[in-house]
C-alpha positions as CSV (number, residue, x, y, z in Angstrom):
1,X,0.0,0.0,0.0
2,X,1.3,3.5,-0.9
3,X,2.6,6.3,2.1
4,X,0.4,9.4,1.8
5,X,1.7,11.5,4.3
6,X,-1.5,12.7,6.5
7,X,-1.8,16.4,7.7
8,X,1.8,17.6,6.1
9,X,2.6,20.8,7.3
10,X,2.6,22.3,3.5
11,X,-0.7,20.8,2.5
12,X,-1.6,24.8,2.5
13,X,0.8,25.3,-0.2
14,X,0.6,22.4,-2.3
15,X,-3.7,23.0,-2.3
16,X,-2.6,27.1,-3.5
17,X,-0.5,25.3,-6.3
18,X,-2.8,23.2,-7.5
19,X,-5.5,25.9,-6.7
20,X,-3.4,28.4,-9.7
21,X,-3.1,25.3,-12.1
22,X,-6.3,25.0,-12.3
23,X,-6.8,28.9,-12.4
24,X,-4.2,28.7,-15.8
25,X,-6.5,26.1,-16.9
26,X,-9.7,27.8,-16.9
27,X,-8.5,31.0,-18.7
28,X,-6.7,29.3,-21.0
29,X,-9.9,27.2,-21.6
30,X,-12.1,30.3,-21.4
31,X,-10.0,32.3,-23.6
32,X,-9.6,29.6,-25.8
33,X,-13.2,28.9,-26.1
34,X,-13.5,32.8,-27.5
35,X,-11.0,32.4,-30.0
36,X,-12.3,29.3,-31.6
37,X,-15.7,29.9,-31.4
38,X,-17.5,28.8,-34.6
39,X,-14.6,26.9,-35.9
40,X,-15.3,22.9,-36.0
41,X,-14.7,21.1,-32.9
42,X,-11.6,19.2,-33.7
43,X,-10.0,21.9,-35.9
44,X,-6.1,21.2,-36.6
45,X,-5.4,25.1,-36.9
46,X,-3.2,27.4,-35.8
47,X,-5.2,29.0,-32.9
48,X,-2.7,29.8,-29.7
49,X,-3.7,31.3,-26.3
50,X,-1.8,31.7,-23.5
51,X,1.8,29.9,-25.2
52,X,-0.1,26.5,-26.1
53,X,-2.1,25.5,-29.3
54,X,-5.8,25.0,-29.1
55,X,-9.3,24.1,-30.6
56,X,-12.4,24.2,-29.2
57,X,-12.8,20.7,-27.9
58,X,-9.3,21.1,-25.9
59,X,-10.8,24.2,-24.7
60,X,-14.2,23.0,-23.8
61,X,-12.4,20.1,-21.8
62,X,-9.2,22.7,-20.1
63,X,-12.6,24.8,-18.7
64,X,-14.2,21.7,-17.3
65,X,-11.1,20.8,-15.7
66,X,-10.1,24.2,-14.5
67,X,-13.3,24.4,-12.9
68,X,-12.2,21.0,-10.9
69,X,-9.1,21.2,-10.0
70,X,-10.8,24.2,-8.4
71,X,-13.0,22.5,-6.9
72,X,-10.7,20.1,-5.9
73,X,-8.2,23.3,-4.3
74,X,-10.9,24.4,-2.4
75,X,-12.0,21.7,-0.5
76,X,-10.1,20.6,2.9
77,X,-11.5,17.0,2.9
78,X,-9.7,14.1,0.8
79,X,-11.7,15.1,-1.8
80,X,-9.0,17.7,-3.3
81,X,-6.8,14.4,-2.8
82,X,-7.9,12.2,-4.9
83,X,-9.1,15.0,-7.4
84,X,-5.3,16.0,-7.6
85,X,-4.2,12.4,-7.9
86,X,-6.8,11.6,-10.5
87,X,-6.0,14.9,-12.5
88,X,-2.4,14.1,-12.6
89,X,-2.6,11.5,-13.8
90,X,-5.1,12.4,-16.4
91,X,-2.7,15.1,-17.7
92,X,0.4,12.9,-18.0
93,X,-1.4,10.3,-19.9
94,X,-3.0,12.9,-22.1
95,X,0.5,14.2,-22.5
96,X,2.1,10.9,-23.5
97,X,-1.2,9.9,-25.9
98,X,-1.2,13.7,-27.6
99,X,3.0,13.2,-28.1
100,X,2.5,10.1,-29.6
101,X,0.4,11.3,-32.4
102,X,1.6,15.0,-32.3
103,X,2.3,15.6,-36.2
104,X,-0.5,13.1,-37.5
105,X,-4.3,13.8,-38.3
106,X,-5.1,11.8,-35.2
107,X,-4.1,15.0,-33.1
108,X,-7.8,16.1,-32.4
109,X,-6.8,18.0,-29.3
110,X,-4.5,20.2,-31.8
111,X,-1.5,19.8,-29.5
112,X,1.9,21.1,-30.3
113,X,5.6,20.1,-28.2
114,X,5.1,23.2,-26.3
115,X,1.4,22.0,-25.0
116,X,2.8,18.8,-24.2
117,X,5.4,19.6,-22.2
118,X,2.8,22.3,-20.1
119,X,0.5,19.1,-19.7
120,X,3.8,17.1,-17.9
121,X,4.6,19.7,-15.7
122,X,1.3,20.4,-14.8
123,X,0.5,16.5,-14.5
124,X,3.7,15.8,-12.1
125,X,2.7,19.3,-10.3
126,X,-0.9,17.8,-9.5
127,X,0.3,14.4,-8.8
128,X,2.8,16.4,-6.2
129,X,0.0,18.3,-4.5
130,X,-2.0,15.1,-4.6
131,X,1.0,13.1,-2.8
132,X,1.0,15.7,0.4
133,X,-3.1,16.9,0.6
134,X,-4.1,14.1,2.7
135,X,-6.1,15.0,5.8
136,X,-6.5,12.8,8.4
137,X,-7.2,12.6,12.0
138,X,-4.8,14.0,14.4
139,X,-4.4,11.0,15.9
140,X,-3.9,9.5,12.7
141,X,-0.6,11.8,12.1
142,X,0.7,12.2,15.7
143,X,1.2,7.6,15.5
144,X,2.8,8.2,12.0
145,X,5.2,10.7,13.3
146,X,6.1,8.6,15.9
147,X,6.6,5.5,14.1
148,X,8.9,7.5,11.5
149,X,10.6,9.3,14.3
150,X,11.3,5.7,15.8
151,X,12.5,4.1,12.4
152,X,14.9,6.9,11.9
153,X,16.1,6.6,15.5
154,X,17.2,2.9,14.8
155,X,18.0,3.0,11.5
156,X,21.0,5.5,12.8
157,X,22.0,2.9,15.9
158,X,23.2,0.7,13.4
């Protein structure tokens, strides 16, 4: 079974980050959304907003998730946890699928390199914030610090 930490100290920080990816999402999305408005949904133009190439389906789909991760930011439960872990990983295998057909008609999300490599960062960013948001009880924390603090204690008397 995976280590989440529970109640890190930065969970603050890591929820803001995630919080402004998903705030770069949704203008990009919005502002993408204006600027291909009336073109067909899976048009392999040149339309760029904010550094990355666009169409109007990726922009439909970057205001949907903007709008989660959000969501997902602003919520203190486990909630945001899962939504950051699920969105991560979302992103990178979006990357990896949109790379793998980037100059071929089967590009419907219009990607370019540079949109690709924003989608990686962004996808290793959420999964990050999505690592270190866990909330738990107090209790819950106080016995993992404790058993760490003891397992670092004896790794060291050897």
């Amino acid at each position: 079974m995976p280590h989440f930490p529970v109640n890190h100290p930065a969970r603050p920080l890591y929820r803001v980050f995630a919080g402004l990816v998903g705030l770069y999402i949704l203008v990009f999305g919005v502002w993408g959304v204006v600027q291909t408005l009336g073109q067909p949904l899976f048009h392999q133009g040149h339309d760029w907003v904010l550094g990355l190439r666009t169409n109007l389906a990726f922009s439909l789909v970057s205001v949907l998730f903007g709008a989660f991760l959000i969501i997902g930011a602003s919520r203190r439960s486990n909630l945001g946890h899962y939504m950051n872990l699920t969105a991560g990983i979302v992103f990178l295998a979006t990357a990896l699928g949109m790379m793998a057909v980037l100059q071929t008609t089967a590009n419907f999300l219009n990607f370019s390199m540079s949109t690709v490599i924003v989608s990686m960062l962004f996808g290793l960013l959420l999964l990050a914030t999505g690592l270190y948001d866990k909330v738990g009880p107090d209790e819950h924390a106080e016995a993992e610090r404790r058993h760490r603090q003891h397992r670092i204690s004896g790794a060291g008397a050897r």
